[in-house]
N, CA, C and O atoms as a Maestro MAE file, in Angstrom:
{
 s_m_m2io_version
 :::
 2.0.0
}

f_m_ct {
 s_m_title
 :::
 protein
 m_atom[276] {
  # First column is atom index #
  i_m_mmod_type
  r_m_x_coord
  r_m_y_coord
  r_m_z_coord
  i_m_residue_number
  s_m_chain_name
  s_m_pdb_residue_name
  s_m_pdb_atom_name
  i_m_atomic_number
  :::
  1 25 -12.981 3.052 -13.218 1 A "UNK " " N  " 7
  2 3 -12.695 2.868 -11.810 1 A "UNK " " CA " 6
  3 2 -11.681 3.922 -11.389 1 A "UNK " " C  " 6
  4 15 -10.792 4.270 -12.166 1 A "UNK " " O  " 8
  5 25 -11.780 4.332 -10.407 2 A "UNK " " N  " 7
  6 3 -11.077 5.582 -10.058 2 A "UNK " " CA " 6
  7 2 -10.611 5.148 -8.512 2 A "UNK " " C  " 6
  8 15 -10.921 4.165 -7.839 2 A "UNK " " O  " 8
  9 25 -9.582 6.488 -8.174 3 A "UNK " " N  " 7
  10 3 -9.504 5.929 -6.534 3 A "UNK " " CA " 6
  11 2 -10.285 6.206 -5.441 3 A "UNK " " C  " 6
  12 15 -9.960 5.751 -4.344 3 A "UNK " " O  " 8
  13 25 -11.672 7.163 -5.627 4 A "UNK " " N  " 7
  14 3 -12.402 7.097 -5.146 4 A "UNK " " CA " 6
  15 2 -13.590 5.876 -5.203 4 A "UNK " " C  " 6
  16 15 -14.324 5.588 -4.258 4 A "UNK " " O  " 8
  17 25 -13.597 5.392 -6.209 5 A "UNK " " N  " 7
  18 3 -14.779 4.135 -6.071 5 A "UNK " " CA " 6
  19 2 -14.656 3.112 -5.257 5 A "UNK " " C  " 6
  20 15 -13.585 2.595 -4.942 5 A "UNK " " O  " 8
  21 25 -15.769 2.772 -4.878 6 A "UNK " " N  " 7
  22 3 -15.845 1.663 -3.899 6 A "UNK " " CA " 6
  23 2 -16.047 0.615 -4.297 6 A "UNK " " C  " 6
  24 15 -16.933 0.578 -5.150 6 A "UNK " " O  " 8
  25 25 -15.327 -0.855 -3.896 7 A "UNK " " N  " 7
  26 3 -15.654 -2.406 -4.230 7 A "UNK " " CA " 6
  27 2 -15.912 -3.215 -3.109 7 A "UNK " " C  " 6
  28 15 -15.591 -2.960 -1.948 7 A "UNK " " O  " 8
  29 25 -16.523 -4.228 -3.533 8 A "UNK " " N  " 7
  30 3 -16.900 -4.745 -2.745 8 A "UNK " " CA " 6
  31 2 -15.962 -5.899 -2.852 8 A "UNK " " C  " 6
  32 15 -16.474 -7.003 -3.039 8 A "UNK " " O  " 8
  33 25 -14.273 -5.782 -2.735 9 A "UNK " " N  " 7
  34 3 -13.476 -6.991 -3.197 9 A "UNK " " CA " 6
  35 2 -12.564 -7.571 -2.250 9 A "UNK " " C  " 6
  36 15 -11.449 -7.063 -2.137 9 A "UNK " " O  " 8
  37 25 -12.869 -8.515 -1.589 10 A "UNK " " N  " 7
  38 3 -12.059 -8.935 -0.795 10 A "UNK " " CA " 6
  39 2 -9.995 -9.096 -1.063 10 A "UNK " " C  " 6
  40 15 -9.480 -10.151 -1.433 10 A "UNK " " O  " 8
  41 25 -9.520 -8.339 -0.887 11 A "UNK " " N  " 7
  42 3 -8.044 -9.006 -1.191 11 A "UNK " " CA " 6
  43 2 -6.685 -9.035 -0.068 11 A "UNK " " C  " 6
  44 15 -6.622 -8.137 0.771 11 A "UNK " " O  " 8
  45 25 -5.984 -9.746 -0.096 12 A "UNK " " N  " 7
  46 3 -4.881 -9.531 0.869 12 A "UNK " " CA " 6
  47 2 -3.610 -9.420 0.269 12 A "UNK " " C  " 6
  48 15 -3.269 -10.074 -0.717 12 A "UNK " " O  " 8
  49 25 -2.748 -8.408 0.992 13 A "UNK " " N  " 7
  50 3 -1.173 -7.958 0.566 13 A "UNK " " CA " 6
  51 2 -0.437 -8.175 2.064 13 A "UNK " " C  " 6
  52 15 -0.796 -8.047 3.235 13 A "UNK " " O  " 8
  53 25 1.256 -8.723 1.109 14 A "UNK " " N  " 7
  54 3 1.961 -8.983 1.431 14 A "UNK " " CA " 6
  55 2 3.350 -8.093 1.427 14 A "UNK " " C  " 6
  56 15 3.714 -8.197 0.256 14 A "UNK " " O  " 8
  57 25 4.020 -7.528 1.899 15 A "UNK " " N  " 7
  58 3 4.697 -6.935 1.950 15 A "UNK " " CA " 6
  59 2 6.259 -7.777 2.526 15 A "UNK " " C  " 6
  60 15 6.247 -8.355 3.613 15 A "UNK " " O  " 8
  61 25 7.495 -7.746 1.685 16 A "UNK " " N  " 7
  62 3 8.409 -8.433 2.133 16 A "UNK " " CA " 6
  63 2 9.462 -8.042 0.948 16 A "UNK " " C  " 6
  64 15 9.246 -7.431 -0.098 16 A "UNK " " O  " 8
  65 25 11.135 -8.805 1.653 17 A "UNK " " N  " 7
  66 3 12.149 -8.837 0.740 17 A "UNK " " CA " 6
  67 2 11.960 -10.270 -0.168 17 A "UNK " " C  " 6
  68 15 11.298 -11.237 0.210 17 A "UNK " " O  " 8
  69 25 12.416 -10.209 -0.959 18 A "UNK " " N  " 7
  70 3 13.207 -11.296 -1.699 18 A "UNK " " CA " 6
  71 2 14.271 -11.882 -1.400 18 A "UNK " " C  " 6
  72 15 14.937 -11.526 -0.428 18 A "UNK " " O  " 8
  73 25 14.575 -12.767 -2.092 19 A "UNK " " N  " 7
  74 3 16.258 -13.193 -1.661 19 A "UNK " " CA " 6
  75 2 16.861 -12.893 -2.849 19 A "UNK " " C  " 6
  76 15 17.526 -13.799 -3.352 19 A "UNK " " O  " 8
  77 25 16.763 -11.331 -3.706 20 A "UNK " " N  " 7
  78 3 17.278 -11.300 -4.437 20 A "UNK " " CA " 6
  79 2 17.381 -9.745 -4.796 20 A "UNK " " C  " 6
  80 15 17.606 -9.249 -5.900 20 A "UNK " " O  " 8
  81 25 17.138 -9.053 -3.467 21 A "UNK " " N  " 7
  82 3 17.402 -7.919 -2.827 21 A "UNK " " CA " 6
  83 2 16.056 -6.778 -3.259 21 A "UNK " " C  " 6
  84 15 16.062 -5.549 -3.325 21 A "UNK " " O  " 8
  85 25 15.316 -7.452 -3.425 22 A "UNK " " N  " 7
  86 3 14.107 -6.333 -4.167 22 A "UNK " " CA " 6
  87 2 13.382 -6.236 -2.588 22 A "UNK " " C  " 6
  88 15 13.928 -6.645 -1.563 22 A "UNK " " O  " 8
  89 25 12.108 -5.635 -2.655 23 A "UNK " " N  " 7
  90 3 11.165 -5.290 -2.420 23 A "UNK " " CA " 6
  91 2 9.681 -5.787 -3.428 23 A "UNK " " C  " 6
  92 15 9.268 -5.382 -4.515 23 A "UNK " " O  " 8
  93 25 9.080 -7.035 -2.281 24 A "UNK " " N  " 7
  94 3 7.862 -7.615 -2.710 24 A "UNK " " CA " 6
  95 2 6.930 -6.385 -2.375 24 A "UNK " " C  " 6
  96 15 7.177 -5.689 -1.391 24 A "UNK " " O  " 8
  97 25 5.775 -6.104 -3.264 25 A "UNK " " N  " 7
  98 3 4.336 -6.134 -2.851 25 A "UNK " " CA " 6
  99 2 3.484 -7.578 -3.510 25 A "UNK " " C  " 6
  100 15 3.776 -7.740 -4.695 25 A "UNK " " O  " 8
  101 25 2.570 -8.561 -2.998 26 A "UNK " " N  " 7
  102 3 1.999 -9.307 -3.464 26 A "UNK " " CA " 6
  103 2 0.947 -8.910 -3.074 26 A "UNK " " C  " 6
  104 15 0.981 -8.351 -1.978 26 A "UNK " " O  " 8
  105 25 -0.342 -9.014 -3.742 27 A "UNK " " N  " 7
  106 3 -1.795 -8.735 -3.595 27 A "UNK " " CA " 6
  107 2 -2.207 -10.291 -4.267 27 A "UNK " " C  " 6
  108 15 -1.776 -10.972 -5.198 27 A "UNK " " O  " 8
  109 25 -3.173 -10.416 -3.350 28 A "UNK " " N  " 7
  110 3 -4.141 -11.562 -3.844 28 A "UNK " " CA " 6
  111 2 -5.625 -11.342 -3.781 28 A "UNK " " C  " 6
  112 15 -5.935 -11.075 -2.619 28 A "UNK " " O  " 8
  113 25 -6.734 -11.354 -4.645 29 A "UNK " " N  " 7
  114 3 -7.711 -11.433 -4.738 29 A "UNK " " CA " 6
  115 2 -8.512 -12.566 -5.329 29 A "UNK " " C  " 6
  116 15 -8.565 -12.574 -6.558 29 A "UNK " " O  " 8
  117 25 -9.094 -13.446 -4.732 30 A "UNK " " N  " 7
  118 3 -10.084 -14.583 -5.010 30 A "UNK " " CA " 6
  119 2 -8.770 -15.299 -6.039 30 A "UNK " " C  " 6
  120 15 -7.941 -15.848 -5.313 30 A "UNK " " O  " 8
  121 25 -8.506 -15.377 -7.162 31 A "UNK " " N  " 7
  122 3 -8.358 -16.162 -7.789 31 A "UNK " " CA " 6
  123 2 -6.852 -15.902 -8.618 31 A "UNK " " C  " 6
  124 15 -6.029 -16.733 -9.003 31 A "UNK " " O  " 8
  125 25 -6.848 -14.369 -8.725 32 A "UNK " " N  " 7
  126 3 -5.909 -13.100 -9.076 32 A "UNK " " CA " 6
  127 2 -4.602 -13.280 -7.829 32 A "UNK " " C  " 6
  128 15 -4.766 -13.318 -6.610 32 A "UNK " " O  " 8
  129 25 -3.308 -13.369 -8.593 33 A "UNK " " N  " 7
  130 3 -2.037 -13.271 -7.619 33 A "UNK " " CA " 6
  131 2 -1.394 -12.220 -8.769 33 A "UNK " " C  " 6
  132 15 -1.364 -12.390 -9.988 33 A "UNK " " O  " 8
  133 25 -0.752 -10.768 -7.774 34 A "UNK " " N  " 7
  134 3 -0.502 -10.040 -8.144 34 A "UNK " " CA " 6
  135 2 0.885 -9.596 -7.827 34 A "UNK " " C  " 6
  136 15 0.849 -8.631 -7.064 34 A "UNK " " O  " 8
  137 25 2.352 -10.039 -8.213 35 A "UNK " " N  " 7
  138 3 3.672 -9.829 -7.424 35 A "UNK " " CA " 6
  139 2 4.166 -8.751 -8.489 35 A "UNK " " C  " 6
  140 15 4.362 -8.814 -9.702 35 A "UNK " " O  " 8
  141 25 4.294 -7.683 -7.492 36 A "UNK " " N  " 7
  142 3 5.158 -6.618 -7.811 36 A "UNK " " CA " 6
  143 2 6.668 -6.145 -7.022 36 A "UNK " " C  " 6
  144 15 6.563 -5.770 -5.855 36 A "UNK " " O  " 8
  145 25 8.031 -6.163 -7.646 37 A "UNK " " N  " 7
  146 3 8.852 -6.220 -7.254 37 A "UNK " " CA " 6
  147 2 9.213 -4.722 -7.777 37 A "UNK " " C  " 6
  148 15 9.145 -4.103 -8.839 37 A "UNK " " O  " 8
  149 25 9.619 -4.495 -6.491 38 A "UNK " " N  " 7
  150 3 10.813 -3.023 -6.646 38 A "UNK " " CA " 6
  151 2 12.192 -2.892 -6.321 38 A "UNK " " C  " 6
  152 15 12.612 -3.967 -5.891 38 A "UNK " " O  " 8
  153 25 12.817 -2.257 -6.344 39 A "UNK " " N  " 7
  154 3 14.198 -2.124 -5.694 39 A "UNK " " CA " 6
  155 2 13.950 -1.166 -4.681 39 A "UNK " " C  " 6
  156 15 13.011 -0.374 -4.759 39 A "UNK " " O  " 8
  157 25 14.783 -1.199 -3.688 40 A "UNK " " N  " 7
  158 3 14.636 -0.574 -2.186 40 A "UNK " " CA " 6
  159 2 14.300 0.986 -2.467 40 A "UNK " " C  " 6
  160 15 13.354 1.510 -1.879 40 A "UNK " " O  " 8
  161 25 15.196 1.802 -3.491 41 A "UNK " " N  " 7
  162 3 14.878 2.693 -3.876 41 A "UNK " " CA " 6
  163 2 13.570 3.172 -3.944 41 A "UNK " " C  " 6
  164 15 13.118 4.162 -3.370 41 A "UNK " " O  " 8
  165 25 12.990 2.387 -4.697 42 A "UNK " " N  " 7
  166 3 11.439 2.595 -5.521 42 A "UNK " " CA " 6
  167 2 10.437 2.585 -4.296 42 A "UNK " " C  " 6
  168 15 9.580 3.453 -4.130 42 A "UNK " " O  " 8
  169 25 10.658 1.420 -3.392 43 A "UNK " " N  " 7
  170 3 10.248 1.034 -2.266 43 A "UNK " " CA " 6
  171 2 10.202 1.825 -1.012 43 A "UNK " " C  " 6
  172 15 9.347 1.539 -0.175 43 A "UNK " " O  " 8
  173 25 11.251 3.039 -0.748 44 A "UNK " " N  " 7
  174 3 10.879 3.770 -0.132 44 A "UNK " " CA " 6
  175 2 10.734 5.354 -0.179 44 A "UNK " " C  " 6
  176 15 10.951 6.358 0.499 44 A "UNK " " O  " 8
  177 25 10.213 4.929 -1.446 45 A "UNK " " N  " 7
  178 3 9.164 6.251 -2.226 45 A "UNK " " CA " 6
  179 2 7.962 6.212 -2.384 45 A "UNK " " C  " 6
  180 15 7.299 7.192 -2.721 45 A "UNK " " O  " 8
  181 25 7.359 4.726 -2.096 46 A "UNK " " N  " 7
  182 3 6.077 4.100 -2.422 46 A "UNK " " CA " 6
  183 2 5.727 4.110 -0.785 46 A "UNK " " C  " 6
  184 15 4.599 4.285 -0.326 46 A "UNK " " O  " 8
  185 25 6.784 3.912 -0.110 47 A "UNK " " N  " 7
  186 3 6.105 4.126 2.011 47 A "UNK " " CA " 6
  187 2 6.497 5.692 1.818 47 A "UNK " " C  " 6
  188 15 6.995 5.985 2.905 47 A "UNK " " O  " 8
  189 25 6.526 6.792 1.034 48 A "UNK " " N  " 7
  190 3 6.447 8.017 1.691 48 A "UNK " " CA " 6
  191 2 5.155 8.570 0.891 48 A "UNK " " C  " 6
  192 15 4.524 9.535 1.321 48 A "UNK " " O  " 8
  193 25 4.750 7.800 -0.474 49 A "UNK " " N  " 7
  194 3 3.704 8.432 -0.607 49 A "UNK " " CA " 6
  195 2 2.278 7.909 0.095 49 A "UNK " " C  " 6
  196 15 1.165 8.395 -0.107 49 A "UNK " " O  " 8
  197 25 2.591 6.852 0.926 50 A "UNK " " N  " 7
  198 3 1.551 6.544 1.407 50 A "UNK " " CA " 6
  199 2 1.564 6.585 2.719 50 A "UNK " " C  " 6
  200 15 0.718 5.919 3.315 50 A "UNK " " O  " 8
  201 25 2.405 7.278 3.373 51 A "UNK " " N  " 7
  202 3 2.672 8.329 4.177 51 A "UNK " " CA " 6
  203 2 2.203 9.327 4.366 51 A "UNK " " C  " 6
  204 15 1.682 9.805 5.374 51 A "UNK " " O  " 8
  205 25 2.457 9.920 2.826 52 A "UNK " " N  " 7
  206 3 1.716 11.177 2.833 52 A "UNK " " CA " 6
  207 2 0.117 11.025 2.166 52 A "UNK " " C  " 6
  208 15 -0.222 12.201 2.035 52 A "UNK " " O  " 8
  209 25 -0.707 10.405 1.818 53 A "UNK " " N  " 7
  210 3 -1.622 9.817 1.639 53 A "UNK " " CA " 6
  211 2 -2.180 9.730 3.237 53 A "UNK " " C  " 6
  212 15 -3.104 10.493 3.518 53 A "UNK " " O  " 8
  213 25 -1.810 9.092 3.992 54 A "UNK " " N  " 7
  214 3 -2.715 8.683 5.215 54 A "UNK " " CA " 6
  215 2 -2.649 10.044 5.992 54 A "UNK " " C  " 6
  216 15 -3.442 10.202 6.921 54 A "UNK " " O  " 8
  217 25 -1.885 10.899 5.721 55 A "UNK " " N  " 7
  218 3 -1.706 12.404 6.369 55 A "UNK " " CA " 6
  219 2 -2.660 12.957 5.846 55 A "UNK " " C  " 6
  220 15 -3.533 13.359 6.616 55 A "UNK " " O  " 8
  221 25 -2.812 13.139 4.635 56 A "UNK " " N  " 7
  222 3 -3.629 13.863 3.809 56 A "UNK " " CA " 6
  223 2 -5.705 13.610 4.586 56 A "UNK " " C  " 6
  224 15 -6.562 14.380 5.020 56 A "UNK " " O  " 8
  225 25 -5.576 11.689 4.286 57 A "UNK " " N  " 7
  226 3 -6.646 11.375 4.381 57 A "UNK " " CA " 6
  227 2 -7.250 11.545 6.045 57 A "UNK " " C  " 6
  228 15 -8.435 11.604 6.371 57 A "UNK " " O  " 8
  229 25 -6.047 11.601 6.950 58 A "UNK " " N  " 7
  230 3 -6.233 12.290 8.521 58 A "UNK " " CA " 6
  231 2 -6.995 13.213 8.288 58 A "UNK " " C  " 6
  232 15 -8.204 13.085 8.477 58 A "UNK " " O  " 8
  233 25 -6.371 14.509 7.759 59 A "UNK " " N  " 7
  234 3 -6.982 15.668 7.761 59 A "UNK " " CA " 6
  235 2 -8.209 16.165 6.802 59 A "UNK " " C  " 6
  236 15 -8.734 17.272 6.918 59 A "UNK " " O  " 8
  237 25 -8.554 15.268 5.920 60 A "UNK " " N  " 7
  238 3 -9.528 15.455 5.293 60 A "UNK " " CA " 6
  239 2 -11.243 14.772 5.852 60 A "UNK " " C  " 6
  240 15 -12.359 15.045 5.411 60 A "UNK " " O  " 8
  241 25 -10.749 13.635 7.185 61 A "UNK " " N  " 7
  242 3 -11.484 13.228 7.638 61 A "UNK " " CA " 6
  243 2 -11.564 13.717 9.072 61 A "UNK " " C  " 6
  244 15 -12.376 13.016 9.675 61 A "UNK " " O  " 8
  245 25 -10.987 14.730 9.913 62 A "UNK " " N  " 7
  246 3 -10.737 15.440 10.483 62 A "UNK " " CA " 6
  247 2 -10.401 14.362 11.749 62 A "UNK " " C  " 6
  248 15 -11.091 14.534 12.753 62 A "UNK " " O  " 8
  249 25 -9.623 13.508 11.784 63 A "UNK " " N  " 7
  250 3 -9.137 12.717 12.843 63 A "UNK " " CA " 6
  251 2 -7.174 13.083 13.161 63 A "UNK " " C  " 6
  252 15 -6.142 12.426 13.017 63 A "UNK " " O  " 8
  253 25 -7.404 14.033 13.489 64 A "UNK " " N  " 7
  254 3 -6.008 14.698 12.933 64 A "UNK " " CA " 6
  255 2 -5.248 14.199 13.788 64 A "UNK " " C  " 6
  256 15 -4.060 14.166 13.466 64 A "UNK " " O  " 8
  257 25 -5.533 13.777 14.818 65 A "UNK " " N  " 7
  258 3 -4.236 12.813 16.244 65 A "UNK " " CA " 6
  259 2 -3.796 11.967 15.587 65 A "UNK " " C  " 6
  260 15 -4.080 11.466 14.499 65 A "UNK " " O  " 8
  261 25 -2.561 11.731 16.830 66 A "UNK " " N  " 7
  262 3 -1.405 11.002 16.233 66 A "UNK " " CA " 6
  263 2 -2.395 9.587 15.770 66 A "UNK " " C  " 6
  264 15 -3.502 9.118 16.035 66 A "UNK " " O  " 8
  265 25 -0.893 9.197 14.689 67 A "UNK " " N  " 7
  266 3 -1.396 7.902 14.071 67 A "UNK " " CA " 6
  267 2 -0.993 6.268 15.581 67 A "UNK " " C  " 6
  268 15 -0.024 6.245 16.339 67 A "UNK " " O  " 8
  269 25 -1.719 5.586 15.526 68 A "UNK " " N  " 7
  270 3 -1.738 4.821 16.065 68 A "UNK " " CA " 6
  271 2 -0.937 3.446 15.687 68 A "UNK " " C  " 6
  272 15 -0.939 3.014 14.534 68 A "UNK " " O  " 8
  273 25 -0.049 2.604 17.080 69 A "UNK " " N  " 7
  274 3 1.185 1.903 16.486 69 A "UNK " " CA " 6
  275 2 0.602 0.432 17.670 69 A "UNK " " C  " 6
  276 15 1.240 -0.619 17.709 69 A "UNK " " O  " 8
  :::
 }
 m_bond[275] {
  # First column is bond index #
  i_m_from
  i_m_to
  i_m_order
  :::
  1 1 2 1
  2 2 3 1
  3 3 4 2
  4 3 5 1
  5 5 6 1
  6 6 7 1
  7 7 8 2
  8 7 9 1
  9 9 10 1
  10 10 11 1
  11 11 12 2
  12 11 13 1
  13 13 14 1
  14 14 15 1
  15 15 16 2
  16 15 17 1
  17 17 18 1
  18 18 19 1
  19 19 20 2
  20 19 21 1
  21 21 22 1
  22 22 23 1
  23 23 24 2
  24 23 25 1
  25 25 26 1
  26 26 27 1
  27 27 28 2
  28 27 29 1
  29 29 30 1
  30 30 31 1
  31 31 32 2
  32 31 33 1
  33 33 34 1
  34 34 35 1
  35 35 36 2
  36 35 37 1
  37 37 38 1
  38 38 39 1
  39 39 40 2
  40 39 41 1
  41 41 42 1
  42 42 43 1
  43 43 44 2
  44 43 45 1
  45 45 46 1
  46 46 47 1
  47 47 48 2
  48 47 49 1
  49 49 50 1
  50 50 51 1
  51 51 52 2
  52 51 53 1
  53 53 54 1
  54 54 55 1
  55 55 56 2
  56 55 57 1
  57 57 58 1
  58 58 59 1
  59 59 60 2
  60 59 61 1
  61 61 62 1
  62 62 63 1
  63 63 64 2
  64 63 65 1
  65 65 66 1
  66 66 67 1
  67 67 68 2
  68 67 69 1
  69 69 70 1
  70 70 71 1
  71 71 72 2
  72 71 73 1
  73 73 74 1
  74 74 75 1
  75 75 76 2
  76 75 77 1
  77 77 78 1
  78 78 79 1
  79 79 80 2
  80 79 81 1
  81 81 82 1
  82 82 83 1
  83 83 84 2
  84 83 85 1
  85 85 86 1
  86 86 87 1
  87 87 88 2
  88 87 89 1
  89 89 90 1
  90 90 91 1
  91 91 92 2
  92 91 93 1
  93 93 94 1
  94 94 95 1
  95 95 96 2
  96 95 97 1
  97 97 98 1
  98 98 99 1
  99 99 100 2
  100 99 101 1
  101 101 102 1
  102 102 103 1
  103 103 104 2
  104 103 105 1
  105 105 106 1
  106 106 107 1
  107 107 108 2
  108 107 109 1
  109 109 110 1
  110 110 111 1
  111 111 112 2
  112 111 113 1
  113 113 114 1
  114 114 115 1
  115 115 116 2
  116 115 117 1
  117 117 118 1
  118 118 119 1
  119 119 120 2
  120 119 121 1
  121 121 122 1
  122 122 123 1
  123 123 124 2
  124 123 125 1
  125 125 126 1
  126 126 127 1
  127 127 128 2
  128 127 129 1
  129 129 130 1
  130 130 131 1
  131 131 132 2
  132 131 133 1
  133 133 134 1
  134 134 135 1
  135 135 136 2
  136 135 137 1
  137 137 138 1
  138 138 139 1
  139 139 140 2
  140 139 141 1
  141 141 142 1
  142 142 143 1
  143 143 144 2
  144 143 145 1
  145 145 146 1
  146 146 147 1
  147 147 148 2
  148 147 149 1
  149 149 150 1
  150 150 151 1
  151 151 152 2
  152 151 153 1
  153 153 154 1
  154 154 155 1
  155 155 156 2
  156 155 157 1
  157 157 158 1
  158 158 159 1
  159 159 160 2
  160 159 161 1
  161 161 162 1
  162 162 163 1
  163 163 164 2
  164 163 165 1
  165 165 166 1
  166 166 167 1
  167 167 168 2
  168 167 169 1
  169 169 170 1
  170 170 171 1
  171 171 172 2
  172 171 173 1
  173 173 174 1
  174 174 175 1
  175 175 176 2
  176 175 177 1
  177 177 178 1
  178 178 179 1
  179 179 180 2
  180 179 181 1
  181 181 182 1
  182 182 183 1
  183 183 184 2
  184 183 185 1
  185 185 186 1
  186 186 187 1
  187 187 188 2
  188 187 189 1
  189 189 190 1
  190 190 191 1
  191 191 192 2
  192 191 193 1
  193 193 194 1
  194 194 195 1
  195 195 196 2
  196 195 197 1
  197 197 198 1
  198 198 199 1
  199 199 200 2
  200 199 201 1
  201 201 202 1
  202 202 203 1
  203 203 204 2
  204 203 205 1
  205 205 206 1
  206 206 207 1
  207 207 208 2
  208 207 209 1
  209 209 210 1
  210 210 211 1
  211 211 212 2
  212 211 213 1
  213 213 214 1
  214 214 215 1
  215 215 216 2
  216 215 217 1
  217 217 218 1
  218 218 219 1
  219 219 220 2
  220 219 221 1
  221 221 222 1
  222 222 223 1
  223 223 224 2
  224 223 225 1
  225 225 226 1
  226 226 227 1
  227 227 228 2
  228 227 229 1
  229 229 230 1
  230 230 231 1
  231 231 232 2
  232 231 233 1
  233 233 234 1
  234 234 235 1
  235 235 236 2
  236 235 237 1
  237 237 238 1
  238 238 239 1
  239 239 240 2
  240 239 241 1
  241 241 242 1
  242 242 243 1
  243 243 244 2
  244 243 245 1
  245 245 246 1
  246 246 247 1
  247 247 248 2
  248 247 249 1
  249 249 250 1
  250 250 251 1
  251 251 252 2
  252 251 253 1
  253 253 254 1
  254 254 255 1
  255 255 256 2
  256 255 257 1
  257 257 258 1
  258 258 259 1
  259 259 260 2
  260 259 261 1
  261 261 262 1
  262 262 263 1
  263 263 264 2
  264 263 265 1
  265 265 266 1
  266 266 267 1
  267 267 268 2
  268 267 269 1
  269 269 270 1
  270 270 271 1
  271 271 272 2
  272 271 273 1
  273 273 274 1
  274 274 275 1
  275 275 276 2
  :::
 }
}
């Protein structure tokens, strides 16, 4: 499985603090609960690469206008 392959997998993420100063990601799929904790640090290195990810994937799909809020 690569990051180009496609699934057909339904899942939902959660994005939030803790009360214990981290940074949640939770993913859930069907049956699968997935909690990944970072520290703020880690956390906003993970929103710049996917930052730069949705920049990338703008221009590779040639929708290059601003991103939408």
């Amino acid at each position: 499985m690569g990051i180009n392959n496609e699934r057909d997998i339904e899942a939902n993420i959660q994005i939030g603090p803790t009360d214990r100063g981290m940074v949640r990601i939770f993913i859930e799929a069907g049956t699968v609960e997935i909690p990944m904790d970072f520290d703020p640090e880690e956390a906003e290195e993970i929103a710049e690469e996917i930052l730069a990810a949705a920049a990338a994937a703008r221009s590779a799909s040639g929708h290059g206008g601003k991103k939408k809020r």
